[in-house]
C-alpha positions as CSV (number, residue, x, y, z in Angstrom):
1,X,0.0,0.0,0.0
2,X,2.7,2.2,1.1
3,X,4.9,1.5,-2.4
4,X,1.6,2.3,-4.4
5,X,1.0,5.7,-2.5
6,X,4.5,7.0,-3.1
7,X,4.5,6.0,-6.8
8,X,1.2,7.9,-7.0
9,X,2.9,11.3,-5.4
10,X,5.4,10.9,-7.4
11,X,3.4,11.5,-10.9
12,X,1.6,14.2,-8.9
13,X,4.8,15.6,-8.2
14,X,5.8,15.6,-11.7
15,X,2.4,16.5,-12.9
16,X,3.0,20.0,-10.8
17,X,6.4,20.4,-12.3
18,X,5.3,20.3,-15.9
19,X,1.9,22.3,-15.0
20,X,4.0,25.1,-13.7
21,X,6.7,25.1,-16.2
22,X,3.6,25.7,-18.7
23,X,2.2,28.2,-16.9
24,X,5.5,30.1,-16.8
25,X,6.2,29.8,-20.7
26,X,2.9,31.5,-21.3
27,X,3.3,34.0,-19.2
28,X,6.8,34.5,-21.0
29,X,4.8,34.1,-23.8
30,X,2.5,36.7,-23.4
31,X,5.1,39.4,-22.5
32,X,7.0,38.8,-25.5
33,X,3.7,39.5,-27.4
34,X,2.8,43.0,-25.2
35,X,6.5,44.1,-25.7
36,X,6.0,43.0,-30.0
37,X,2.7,45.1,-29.8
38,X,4.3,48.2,-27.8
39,X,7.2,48.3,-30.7
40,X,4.7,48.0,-33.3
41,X,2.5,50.4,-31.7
42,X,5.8,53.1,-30.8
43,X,8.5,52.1,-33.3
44,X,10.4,55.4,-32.6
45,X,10.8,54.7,-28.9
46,X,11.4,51.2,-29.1
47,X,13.8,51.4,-31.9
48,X,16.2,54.9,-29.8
49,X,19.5,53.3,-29.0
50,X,19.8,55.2,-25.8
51,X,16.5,53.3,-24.6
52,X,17.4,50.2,-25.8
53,X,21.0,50.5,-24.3
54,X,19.4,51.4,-20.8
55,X,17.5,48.1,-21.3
56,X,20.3,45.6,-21.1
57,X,21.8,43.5,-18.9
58,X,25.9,42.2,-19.2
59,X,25.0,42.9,-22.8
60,X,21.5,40.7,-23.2
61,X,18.4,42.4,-23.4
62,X,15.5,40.3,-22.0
63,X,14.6,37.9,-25.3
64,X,18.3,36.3,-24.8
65,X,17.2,36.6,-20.8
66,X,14.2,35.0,-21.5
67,X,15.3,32.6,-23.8
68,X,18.2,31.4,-21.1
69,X,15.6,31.3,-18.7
70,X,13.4,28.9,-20.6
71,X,16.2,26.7,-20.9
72,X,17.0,27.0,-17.0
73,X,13.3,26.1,-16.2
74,X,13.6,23.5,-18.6
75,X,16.6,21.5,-17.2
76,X,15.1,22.2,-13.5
77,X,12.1,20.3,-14.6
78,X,14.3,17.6,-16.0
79,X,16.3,18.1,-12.9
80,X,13.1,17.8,-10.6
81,X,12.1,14.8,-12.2
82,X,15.2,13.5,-12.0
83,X,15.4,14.2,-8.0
84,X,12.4,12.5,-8.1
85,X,12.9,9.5,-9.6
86,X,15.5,9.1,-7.9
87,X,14.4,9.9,-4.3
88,X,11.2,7.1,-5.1
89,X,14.4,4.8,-6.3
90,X,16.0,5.3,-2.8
91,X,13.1,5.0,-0.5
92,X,11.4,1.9,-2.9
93,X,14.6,0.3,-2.6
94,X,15.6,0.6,0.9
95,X,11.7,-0.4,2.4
96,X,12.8,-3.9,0.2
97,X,15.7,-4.6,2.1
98,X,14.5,-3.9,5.3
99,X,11.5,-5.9,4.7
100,X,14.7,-9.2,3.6
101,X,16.3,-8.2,6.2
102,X,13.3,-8.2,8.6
103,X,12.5,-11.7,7.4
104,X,15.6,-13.0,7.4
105,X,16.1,-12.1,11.3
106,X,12.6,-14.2,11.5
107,X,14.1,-16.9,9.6
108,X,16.6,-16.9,11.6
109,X,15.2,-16.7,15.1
110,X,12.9,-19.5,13.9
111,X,16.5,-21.3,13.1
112,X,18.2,-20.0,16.6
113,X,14.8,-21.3,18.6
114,X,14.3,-24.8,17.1
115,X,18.7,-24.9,18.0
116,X,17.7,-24.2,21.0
117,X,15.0,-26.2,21.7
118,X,17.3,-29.6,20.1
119,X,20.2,-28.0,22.4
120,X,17.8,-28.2,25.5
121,X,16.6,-31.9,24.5
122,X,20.0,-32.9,24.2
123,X,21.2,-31.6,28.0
124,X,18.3,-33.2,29.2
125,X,19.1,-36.8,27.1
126,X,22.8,-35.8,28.4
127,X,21.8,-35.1,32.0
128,X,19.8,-38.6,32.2
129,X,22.3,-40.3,30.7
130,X,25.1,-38.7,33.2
131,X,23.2,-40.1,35.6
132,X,22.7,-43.4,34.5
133,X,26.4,-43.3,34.1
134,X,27.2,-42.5,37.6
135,X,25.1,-44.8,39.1
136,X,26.2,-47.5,37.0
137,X,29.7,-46.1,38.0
138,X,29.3,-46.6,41.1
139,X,28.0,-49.8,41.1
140,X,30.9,-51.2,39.1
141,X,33.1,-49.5,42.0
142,X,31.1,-51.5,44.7
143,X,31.6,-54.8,42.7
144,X,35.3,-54.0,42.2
145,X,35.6,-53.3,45.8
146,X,33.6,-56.3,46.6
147,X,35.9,-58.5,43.9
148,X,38.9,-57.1,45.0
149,X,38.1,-57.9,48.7
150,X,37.5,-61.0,48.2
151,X,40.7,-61.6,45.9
152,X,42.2,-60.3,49.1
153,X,40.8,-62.9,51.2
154,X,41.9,-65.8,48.3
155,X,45.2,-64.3,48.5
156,X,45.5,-64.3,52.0
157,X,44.2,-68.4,51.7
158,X,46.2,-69.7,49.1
159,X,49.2,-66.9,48.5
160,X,52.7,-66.7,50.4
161,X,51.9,-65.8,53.8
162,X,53.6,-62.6,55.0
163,X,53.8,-60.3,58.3
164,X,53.7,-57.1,58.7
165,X,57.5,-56.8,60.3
166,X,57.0,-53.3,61.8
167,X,53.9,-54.2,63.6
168,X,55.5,-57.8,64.5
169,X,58.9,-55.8,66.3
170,X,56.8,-53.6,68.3
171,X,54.3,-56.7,69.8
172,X,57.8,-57.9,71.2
173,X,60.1,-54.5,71.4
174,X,59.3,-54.6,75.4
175,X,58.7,-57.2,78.1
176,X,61.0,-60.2,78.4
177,X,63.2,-61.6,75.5
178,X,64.8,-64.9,75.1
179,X,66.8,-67.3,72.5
180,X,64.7,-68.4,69.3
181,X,65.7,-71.0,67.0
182,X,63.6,-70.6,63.4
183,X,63.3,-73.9,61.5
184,X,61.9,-74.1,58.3
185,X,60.7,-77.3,55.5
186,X,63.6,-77.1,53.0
187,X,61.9,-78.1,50.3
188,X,59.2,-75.3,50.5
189,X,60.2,-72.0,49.4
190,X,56.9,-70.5,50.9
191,X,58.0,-71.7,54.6
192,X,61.7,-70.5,53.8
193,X,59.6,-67.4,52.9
194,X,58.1,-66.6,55.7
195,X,61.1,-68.2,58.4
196,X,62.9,-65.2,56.7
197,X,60.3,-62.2,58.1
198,X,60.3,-63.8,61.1
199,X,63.2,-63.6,61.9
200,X,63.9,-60.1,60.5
201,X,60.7,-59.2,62.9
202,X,63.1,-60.6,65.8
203,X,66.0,-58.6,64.6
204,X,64.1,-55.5,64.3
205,X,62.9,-56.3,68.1
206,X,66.4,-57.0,69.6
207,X,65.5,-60.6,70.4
208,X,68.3,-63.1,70.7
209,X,67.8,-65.4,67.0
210,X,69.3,-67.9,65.1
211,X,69.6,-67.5,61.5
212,X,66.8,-69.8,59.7
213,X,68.0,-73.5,59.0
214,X,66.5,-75.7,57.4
215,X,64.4,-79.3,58.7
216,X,65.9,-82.8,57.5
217,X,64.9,-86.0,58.8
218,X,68.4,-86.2,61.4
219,X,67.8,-83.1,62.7
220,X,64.1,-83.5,63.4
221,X,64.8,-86.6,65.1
222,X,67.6,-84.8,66.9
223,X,65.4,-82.4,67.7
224,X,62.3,-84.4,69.0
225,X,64.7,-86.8,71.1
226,X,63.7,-90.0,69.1
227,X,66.4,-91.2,67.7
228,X,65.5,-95.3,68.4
229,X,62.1,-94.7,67.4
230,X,60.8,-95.5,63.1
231,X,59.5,-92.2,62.5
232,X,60.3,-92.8,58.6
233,X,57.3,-92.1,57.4
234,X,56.1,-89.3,60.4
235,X,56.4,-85.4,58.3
236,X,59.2,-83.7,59.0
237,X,57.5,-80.4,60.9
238,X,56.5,-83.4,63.5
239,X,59.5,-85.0,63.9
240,X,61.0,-81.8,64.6
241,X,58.2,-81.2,67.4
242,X,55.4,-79.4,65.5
243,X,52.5,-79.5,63.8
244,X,52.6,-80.8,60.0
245,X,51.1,-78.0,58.9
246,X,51.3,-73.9,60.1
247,X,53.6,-72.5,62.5
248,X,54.4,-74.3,65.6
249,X,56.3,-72.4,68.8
250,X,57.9,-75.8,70.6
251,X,59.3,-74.5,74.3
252,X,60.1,-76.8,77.0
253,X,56.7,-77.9,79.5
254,X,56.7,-75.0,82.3
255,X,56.9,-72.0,80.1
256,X,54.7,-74.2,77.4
257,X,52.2,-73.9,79.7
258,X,51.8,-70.8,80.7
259,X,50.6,-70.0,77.2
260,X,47.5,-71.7,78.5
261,X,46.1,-68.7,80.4
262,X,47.6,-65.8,78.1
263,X,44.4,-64.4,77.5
264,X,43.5,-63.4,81.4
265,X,44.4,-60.1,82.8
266,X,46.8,-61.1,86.1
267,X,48.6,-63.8,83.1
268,X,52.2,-62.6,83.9
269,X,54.2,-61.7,80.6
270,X,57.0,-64.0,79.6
271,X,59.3,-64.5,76.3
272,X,56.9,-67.2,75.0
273,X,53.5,-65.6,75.7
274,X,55.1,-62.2,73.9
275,X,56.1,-64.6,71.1
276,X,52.8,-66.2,70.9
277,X,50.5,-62.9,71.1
278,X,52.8,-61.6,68.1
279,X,52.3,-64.7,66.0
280,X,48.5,-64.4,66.7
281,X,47.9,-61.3,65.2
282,X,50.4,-61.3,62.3
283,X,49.4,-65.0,60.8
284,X,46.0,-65.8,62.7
285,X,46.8,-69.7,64.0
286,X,49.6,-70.3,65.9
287,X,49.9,-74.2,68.0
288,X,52.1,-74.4,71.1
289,X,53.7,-77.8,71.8
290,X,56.1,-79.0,74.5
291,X,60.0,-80.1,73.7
292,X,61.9,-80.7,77.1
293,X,64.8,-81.2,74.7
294,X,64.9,-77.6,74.5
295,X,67.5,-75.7,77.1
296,X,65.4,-73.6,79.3
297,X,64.8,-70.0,78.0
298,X,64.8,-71.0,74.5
299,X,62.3,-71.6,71.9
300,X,61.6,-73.1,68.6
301,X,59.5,-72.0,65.8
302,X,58.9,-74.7,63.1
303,X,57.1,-73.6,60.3
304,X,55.3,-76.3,58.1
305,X,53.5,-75.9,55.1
306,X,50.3,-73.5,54.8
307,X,47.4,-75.6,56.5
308,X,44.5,-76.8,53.8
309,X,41.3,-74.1,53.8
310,X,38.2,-76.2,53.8
């Protein structure tokens, strides 16, 4: 509506322009005839140089004025026209690319919305799914804690068995001290394994030790005093006065049994019960037997093969 209304002032516009420049070439017009009549009428005034001389203007009299003028009025109507044109040109122009530009912003907030909206979908999808990923997460880390707990517990079944020495030296750092001999099965690297913390334990504590050696058949039956008896076919750990299988602290009968009562409060402390609590907590089964072979204030450990886990 607008582009039709200014197309319509235009030709008004240019209507006025060519009206006026009419009515301003008849009105040229008819002077030209008054002044033809007045010369016509008074040749002898008209025709005096002194009155035509008065007349002129840089030389021109008013025909050649005239005559410049028409053209003047006639290139400011081209010249309106032109201004005209030109301005509708602008303004036609101009309304046309604001109204593309106009809908290209709608295009493209329609574009930047339905982004928006798939942007929006997505965090949520994302947000669900980083929670489905946390929780199963999580429940993976509970079942590797669980699996690696129990490989600890296998481990602790069927692996080497070990001490922690630190710990082991300060269950015997104080209280009373005495000789240990460490005897191991020499065909077991596992017990030769073990004999060796041990006795670094008893190092670190400042007990008295012998240097692990190893169980043969003579010695154990040195050892248990039974040299006359056929103990050929009796396991080495029990010839040697232990159990065939674990860690065994053989100490002659009156300091064997006070291991017996170790656990009550008015128990007195001595080198074996010190021994035996340390033991305890670093390997979990310790079994006390009685060798009166032994010299008084000394003490065996014969360590046997890991006992079999039901």
């Amino acid at each position: 509506m607008q582009k039709i209304d200014l197309i319509g002032g235009l030709k008004r516009f240019r209507g006025i322009v060519a009206h006026g420049s009419i009515y301003f070439l008849y009105s040229i017009s008819a002077q030209i005839s008054i002044m033809a009549k007045a010369q016509a009428e008074n040749p002898e005034i008209i025709a005096n140089p002194e009155n035509r001389a008065s007349t002129l203007l840089l030389g021109y009299g008013g025909e050649d004025w005239d005559r410049w003028l028409i053209l003047a009025v006639m290139f400011a109507a081209v010249a309106a026209i032109a201004v005209g044109f030109t301005t509708a040109g602008s303004i036609i122009t101009h309304k046309r690319e604001a109204e593309a530009a106009q809908k290209d912003l709608e295009r493209y907030k329609i574009i930047v919305e339905g982004k928006v909206a798939d942007a929006h979908k997505e965090g949520i999808e994302a947000g669900r799914s980083a929670t489905d990923a946390l929780a199963r997460a999580s429940e993976a880390d509970a079942k590797a804690a669980e699996a690696q707990l129990k490989l600890e517990e296998l481990r602790s079944k069927l692996g080497p068995r070990q001490i922690d020495q630190l710990s082991f030296a300060n269950f015997l750092i104080t209280g009373p001290k005495q000789l240990v001999y460490i005897s191991y099965l020499r065909d077991d690297p596992e017990c030769g394994f073990l004999a060796e913390q041990i006795y670094g334990g008893l190092k670190a504590a400042d007990w008295p030790v012998q240097r692990p050696s190893p169980l043969s058949a003579e010695t154990s039956k040195l050892y248990a005093g039974w040299p006359k008896v056929d103990t050929d076919y009796m396991p080495l750990a029990a010839l040697a006065g232990g159990q065939p299988g674990g860690v065994t602290i053989a100490a002659p009968l009156a300091a064997a049994m006070s291991v017996r009562n170790y656990r009550l409060k008015d128990t007195p402390s001595t080198a074996l019960t010190n021994l035996f609590r340390a033991l305890i907590s670093a390997l979990g089964s310790i079994a006390v037997t009685t060798d009166d072979t032994l010299p008084n204030e000394t003490m065996r450990i014969i360590i046997a093969p890991r006992k079999p886990h039901p």
